[in-house]
C-alpha positions in Angstrom: -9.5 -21.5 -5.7 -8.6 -25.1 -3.9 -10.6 -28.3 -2.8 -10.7 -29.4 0.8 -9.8 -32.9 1.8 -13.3 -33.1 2.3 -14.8 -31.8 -0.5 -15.7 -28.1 0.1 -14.4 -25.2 -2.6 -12.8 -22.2 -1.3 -12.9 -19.1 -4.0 -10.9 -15.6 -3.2 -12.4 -12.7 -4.8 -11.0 -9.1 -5.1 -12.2 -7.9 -2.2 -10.6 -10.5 0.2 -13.2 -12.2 1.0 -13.0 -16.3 1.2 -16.2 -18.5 -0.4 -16.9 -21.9 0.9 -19.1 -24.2 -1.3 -20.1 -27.5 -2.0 -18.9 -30.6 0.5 -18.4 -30.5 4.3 -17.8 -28.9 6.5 -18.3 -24.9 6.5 -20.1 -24.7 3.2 -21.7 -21.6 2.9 -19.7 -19.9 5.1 -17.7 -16.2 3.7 -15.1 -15.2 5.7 -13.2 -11.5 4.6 -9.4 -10.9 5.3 -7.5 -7.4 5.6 -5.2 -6.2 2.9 -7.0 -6.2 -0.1 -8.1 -9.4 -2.7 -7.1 -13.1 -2.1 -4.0 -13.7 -4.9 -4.0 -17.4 -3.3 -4.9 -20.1 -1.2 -4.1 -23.6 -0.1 -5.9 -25.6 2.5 -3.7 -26.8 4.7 -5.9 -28.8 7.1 -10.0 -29.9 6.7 -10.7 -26.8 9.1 -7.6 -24.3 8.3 -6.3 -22.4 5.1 -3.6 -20.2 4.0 -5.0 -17.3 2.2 -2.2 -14.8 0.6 -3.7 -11.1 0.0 -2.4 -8.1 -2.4 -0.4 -6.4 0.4 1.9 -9.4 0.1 0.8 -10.6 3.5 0.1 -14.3 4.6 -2.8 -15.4 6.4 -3.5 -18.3 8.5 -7.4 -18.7 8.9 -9.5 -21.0 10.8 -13.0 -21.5 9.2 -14.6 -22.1 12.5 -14.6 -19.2 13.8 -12.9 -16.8 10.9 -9.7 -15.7 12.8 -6.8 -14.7 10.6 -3.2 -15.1 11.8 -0.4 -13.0 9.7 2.5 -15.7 8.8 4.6 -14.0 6.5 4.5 -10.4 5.3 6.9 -8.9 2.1 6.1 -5.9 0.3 7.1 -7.4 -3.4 4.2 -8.5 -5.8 2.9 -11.7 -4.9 2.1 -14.4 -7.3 0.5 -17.5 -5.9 0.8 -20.0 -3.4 0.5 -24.1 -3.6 0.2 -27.2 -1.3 1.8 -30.6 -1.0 -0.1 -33.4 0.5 2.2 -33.2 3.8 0.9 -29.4 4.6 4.2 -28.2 3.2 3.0 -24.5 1.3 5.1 -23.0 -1.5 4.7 -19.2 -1.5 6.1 -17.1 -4.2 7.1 -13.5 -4.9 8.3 -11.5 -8.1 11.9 -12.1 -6.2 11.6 -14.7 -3.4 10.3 -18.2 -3.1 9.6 -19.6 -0.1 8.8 -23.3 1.4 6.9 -23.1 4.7 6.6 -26.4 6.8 4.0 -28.0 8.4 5.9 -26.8 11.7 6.3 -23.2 10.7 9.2 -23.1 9.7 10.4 -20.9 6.3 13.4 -21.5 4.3 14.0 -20.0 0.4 13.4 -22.4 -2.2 16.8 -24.3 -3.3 18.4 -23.3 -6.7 16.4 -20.4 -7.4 18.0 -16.7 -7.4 16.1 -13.9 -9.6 13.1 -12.6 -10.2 10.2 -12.5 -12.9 8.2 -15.6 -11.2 5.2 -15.9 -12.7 3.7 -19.2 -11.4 4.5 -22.7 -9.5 3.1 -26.2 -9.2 3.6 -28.8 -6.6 3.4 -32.7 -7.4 2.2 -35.5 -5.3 5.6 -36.7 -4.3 6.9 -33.4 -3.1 8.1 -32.3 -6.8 7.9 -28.7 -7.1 8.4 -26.5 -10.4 8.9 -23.0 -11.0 7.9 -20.2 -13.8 10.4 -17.4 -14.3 12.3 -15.8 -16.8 11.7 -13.0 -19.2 9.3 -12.5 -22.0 11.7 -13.8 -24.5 13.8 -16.6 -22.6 10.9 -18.3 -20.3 12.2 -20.9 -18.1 10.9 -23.9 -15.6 12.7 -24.8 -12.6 11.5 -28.3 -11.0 12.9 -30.5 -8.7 12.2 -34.1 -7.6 12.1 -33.1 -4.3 12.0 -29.5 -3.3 14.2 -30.2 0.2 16.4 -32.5 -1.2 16.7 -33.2 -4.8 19.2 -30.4 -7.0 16.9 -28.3 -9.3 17.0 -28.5 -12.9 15.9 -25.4 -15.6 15.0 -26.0 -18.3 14.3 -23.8 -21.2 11.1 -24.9 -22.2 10.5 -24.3 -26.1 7.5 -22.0 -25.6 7.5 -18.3 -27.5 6.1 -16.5 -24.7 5.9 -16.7 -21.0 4.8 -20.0 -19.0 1.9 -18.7 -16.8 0.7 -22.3 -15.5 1.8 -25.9 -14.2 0.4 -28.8 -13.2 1.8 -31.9 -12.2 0.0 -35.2 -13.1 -1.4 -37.6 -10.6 1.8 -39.8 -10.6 4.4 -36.8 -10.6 5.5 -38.3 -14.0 4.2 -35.8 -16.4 4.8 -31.8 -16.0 2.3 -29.7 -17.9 2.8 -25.9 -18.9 0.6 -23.4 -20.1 1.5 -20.4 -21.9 0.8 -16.9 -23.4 2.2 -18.1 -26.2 -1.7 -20.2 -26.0 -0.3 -23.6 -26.1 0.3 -26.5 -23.6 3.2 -28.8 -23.8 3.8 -31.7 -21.2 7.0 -32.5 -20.1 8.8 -36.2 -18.7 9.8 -35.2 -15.1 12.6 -37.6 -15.5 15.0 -36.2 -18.2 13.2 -33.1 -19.1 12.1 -34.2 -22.3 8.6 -33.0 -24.3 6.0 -36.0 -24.4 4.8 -35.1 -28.2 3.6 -32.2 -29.8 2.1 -28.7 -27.8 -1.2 -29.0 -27.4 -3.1 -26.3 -29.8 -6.5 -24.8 -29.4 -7.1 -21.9 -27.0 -7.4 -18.2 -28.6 -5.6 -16.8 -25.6 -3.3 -17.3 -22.2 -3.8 -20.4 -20.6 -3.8 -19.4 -17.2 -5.0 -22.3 -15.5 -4.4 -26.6 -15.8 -5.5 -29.5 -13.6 -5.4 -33.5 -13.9 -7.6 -35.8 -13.3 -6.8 -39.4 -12.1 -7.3 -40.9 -14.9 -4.5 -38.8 -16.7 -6.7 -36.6 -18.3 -5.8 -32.9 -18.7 -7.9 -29.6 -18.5 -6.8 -26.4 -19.6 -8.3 -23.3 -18.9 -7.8 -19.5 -20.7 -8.7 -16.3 -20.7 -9.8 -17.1 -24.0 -13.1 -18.3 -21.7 -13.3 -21.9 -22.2 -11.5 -25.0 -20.5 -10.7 -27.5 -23.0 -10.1 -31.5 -22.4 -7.2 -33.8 -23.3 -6.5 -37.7 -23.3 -2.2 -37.0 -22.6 -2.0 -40.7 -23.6 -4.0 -40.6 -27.1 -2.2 -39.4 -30.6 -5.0 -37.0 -31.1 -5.4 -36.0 -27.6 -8.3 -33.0 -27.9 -11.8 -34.4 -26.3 -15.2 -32.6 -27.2 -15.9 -29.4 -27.8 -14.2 -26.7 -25.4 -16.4 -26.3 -22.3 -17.7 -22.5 -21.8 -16.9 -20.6 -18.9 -20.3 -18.3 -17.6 -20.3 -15.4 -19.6 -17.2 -16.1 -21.5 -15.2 -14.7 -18.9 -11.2 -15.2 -18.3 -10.6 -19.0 -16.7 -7.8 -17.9 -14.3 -8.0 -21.1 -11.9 -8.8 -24.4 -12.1 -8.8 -27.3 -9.4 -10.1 -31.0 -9.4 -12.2 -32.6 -6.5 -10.2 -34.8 -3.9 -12.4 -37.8 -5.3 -11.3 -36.5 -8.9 -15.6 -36.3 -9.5 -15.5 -32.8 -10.3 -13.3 -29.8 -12.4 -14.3 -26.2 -10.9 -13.2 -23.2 -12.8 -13.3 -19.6 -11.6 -13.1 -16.5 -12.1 -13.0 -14.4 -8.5 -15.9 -15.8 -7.1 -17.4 -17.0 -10.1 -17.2 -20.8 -9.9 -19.0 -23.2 -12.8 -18.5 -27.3 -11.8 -18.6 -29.7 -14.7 -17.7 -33.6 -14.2 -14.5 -34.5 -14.5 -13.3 -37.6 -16.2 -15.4 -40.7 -18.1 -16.8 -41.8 -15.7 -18.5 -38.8 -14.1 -19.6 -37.5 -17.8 -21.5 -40.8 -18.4 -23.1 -40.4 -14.7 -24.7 -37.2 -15.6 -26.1 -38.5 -19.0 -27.8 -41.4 -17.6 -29.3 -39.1 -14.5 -30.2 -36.8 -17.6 -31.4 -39.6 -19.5 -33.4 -41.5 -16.6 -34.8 -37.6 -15.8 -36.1 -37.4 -19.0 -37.3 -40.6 -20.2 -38.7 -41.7 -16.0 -40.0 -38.2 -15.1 -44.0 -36.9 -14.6 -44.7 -36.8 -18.8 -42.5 -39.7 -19.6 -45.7 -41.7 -20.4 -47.0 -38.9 -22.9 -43.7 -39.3 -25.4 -43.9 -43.1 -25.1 -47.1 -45.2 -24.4 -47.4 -48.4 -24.0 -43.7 -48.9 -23.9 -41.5 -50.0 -20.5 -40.1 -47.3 -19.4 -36.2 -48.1 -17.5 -33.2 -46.5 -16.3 -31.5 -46.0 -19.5 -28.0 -46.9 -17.8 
């Protein structure tokens, strides 16, 4: 699941077929690829996305009119593919890694040599980081700049496999989610932990995104997405939010405007606000829906009746 730079969600389900919703342009719109379920996708232009598929294969596909272009094809397991803001699209395999250019142009990621990937993250500044490893010796690879900059690994302190990332909004902060359930953020810099992992979720956490404000969600197969304030000593907000039927959270993804956090499941997508302000939005239209609605006048005559907020 990704945001468009205009808004609109696209969701891959299991039987390859891409879901547009919400924003502008093409929502509503389904469009279905060859080569079995959507494993990833990445928009890499307000009418164009990259769409990777079980059979390994990359597609290029233009919403318009639903033509699919193979980019890349391997025959290893795939696991996921990110953007950076420049169009540049990280594609990763059990074995390979690959950075694909705005232009085209493929080249393996620097500094990485192995296999066992299980997930990648870019940042805002063209940081990228890498999940690999072995059950019992997980590691992160992450550079400052994934054309430029030497990579680092670290060895990140968590029991079990890291199975998400997340960069925050200023590429300062790394988060990781793992099957160990925990998240622990990380200080791009040095490598360093920022505090305590974060505890909470009853299972994986498959799935993290930021919000501008430097807040943190978390989702889990556990079914719920849980909030944190990163800068606060006790950093859990609220109660956990529940996923529709208590189903697995496997992705997660903030609006472009940072309004909204979508989590899915396949093409099962439930939107909550995302961040302060966008919480205390939706209580006052709650609020004024309730207290300026058709019966307000039968719970309070006599009274002036105003938008609460």
């Amino acid at each position: 699941m990704a945001y468009g730079p205009t808004g609109t969600r696209a969701v891959g389900d299991s039987g390859g077929a891409l879901h547009l919703s919400g924003g502008r342009p093409h929502s509503g719109v389904r469009r279905d690829l060859p080569g079995g379920g959507v494993r990833g996708l990445v928009w890499t232009g307000p009418d164009t996305v990259v769409a990777a598929t079980a059979d390994g294969v990359l597609h290029g596909v233009d919403l318009p009119t639903g033509e699919a272009e193979v980019l890349t094809s391997r025959r290893a397991a795939f696991r996921g593919l990110w953007a950076a803001g420049d169009g540049t699209v990280l594609a990763a395999w059990d074995d390979q890694v690959l950075l694909r250019a705005p232009d085209g142009r493929s080249a393996p990621l620097r500094g990485f040599s192995g296999s066992g990937v299980r997930t990648a993250a870019f940042g805002p500044h063209g940081e990228v980081a890498l999940s690999y490893g072995s059950v019992t010796e997980p590691r992160v690879l992450w550079a400052g700049d994934a054309t430029r900059t030497p990579p680092r690994v670290v060895r990140t302190g968590h029991r079990l496999f890291v199975a998400s990332l997340a960069f925050s909004h200023d590429g300062r902060t790394l988060a990781t989610g793992s099957d160990d359930r925990t998240v622990a953020l990380w200080d791009v810099r040095d490598g360093a932990p920022r505090g305590a992992p974060l505890t909470g979720h009853g299972d994986t956490v498959r799935a993290l995104a930021w919000s501008a404000e430097g807040r943190l969600a978390s989702g889990a197969e556990d079914g719920t997405v849980r909030l944190w304030d990163t800068g606060s000593s006790e950093p859990g907000l609220g109660l956990p939010l529940r996923y529709a039927d208590d189903r697995p959270v496997t992705a997660l993804a903030a609006s472009p405007d940072g309004r909204e956090l979508a989590a899915a499941n396949g093409p099962f997508t439930v939107v909550w606000p995302f961040g302060a302000r966008a919480w205390t939005e939706l209580a006052c239209e709650v609020a004024a829906g309730v207290r300026l609605g058709p019966d307000a006048a039968g719970y309070a005559a006599g009274e002036r009746l105003e938008n609460p907020c």
